[in-house]
C-alpha positions in Angstrom: -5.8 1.8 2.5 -6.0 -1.6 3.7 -7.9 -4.5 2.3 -10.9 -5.2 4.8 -10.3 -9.1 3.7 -7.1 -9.5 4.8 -6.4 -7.3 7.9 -7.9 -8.1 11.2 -8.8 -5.3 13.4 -8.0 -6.1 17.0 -8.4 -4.1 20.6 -5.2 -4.0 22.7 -7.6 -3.5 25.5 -8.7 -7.1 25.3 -5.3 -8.8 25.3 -4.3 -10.3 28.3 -2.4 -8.5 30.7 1.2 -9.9 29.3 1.3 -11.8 26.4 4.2 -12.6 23.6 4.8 -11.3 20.3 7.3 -12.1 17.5 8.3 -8.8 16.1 10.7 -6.5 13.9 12.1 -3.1 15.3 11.1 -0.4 12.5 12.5 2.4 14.8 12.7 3.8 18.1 12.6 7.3 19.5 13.6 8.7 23.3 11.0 8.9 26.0 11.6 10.8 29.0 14.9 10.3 30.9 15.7 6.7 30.1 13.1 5.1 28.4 12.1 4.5 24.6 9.6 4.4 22.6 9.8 1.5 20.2 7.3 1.0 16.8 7.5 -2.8 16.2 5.4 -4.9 13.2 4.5 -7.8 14.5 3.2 -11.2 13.1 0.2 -11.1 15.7 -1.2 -8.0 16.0 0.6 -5.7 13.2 2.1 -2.3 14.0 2.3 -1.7 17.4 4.0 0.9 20.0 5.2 -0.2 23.0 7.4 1.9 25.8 10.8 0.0 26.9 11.2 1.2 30.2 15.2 2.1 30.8 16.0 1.2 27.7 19.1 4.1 27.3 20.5 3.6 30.6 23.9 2.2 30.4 23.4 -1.2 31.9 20.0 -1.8 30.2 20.2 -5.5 28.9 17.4 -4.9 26.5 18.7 -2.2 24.6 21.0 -4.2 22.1 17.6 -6.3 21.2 15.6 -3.1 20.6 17.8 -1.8 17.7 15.9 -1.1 14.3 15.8 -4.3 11.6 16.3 -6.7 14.4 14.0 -9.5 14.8 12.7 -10.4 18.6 10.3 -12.2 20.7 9.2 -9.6 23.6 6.8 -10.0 26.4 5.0 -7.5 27.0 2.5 -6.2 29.8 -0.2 -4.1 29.4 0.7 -0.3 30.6 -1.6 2.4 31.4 -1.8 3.6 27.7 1.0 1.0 25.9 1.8 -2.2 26.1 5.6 -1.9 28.2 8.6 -4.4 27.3 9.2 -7.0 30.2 12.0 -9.0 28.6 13.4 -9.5 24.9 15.2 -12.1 23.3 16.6 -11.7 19.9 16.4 -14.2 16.9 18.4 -12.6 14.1 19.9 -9.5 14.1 20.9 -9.5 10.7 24.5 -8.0 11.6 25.5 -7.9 7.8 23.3 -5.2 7.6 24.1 -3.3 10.0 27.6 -3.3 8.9 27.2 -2.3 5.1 25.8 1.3 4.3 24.1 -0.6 1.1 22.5 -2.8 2.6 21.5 -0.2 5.8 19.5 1.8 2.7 17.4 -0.9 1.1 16.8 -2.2 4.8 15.5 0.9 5.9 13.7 1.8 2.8 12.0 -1.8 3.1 10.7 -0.7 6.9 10.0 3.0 5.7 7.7 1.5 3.3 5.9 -0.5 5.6 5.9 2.0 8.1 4.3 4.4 5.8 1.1 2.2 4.9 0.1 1.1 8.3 -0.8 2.4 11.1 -0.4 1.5 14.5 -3.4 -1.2 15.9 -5.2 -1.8 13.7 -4.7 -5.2 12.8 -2.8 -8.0 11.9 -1.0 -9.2 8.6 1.0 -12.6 9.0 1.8 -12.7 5.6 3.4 -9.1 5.2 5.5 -10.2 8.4 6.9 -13.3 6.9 7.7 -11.3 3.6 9.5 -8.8 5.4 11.8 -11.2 7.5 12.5 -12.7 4.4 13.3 -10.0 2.6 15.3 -8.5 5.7 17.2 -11.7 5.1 17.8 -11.5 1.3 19.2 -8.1 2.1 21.9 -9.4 4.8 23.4 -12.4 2.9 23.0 -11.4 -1.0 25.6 -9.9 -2.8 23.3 -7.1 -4.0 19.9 -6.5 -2.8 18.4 -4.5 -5.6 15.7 -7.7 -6.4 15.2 -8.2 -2.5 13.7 -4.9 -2.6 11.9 -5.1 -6.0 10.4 -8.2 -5.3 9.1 -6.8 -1.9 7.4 -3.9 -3.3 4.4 -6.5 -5.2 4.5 -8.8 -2.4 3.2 -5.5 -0.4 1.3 -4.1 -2.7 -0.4 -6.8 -2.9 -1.0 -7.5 0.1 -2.4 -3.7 0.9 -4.8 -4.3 -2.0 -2.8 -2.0 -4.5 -1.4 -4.8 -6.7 -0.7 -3.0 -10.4 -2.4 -4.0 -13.4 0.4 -5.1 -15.4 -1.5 -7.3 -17.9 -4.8 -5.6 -19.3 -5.5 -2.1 -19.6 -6.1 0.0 -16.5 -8.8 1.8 -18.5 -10.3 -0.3 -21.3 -9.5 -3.9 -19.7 -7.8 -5.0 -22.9 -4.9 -7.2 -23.3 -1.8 -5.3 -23.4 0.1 -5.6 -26.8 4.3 -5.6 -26.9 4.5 -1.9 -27.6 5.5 0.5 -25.7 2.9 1.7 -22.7 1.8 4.1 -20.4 1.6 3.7 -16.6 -1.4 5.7 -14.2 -0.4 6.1 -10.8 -4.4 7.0 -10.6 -5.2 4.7 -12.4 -3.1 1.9 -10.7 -1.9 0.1 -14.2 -0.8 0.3 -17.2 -2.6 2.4 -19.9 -2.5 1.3 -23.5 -1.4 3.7 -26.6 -4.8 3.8 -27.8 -6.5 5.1 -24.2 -3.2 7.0 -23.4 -2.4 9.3 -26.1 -2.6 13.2 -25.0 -4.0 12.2 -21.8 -2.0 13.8 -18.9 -0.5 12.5 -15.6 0.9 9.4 -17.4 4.3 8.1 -17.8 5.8 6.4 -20.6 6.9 2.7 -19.8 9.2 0.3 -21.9 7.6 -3.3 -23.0 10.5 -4.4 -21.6 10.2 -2.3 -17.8 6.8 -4.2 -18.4 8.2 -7.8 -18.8 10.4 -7.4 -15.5 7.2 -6.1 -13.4 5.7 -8.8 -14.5 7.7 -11.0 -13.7 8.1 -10.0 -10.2 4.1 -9.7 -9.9 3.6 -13.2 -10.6 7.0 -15.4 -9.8 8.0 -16.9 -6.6 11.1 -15.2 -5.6 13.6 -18.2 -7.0 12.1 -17.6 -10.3 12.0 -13.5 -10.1 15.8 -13.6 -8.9 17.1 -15.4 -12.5 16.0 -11.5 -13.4 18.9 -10.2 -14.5 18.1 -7.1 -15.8 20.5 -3.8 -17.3 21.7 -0.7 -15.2 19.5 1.4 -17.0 16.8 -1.0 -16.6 17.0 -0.9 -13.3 16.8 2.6 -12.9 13.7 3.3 -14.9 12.6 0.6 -12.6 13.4 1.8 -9.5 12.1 5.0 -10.4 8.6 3.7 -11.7 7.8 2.1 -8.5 8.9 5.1 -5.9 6.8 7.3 -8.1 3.8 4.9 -7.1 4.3 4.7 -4.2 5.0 8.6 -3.9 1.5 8.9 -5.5 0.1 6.4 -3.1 1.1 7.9 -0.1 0.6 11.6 -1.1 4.5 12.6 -0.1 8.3 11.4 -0.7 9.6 8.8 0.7 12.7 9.4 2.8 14.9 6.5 2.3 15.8 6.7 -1.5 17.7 9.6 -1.3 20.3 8.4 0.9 20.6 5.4 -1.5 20.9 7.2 -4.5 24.0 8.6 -2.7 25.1 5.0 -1.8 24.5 3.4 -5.0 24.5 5.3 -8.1 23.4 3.4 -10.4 27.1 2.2 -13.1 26.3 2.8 -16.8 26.3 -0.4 -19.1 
């Protein structure tokens, strides 16, 4: 799934026997009596799992740092078969999430989706780090963080070489009029009228859906946030881009259902 160009594949096995990483929690699971097992993205070597050793005992210092969406700088030594957590220093917790159910869904839809399209050691991806402690941040400190999460889905697309077609035709590579359109999920773009009609597996898409996913494809995220678009806009949205990615990643996504039940979405 990944572009060759911009992931580099690396081997654990020739890191040093500690070394450092700047990293973001994506979630944690038990291990044995005490310990955890954490998945982490990192800016230098991507998705990694790492074992933190006492981590659920009741005195463990580390275990506040280890907490999902929180961003860290670990040290880590080389175990037997993963790299174990020797000490853990946390540079944002982004609290406001933590303390919002809101904000809790689009963060953890944001790391779902990440966690979804990689896959553990196989490479690094500095720019899909930054854009996800940025967006992390949008989430925490704006009042809503609907276009946080929008403008996150092209920045990853784009960076895992799946970046729509938004303005030719997926099929016949021609400029797309302002009519109404058709979106392929197989196809990875928009379909015009003339290529679409009484083909199956296509969905129906508004010029002016179009306009915004445009404009979130090609704007830096200043410009994309003057986006001010309607509830129902929003929604067909919302629902456009969880169906590619449902069609992307062969299954549902877990995350939008618990926001659907957080937000639902006002009428105009």
């Amino acid at each position: 799934m990944q572009n060759p160009g911009f992931i580099v594949t690396i081997e654990l096995m020739n890191l040093p026997r500690s070394f450092r990483v700047e990293a973001v929690v994506l979630r944690h699971v038990d291990w044995g009596e005490a310990d955890r097992l954490l998945t982490l993205f990192t800016r230098e070597h991507g998705k990694l799992r790492v074992l933190a050793k006492g981590a659920r005992k009741l005195l463990s210092r580390k275990a506040g740092h280890l907490e999902p969406f929180t961003h860290v700088v670990l040290l880590l030594a080389r175990g037997r078969e993963l790299p174990v957590v020797s000490q853990v220093e946390t540079m944002e917790a982004f609290l406001p999430i933590r303390e919002d159910l809101l904000r809790t869904g689009y963060a953890a839809y944001t790391l779902e989706l990440l966690d979804r399209f990689t896959y553990a050691e196989e490479g690094h991806s500095p720019a899909l780090f930054r854009v996800l402690i940025e967006t992390l941040g949008r989430i925490a400190v704006e009042p809503e963080g609907w276009l946080a999460v929008r403008y996150y889905e092209m920045r990853l697309l784009d960076a895992l070489g799946f970046r729509p077609k938004l303005f030719e035709c997926a099929n016949c590579g021609r400029e797309i009029q302002p009519v109404a359109q058709f979106f392929s999920p197989a196809a990875g773009g928009v379909i015009c009228p003339a290529c679409g009609t009484g083909l199956p597996g296509l969905w129906p898409v508004e010029m002016e859906i179009l306009k915004y996913l445009r404009h979130f494809q090609r704007s830096n995220y200043t410009a994309a946030a003057r986006a001010r678009p309607a509830a129902q806009h929003q929604k067909q949205i919302e629902t456009l881009m969880q169906g590619y990615f449902t069609y992307l990643l062969e299954r549902e996504l877990n995350t939008p259902g618990f926001l659907k039940r957080v937000r639902p979405f006002p009428t105009d």
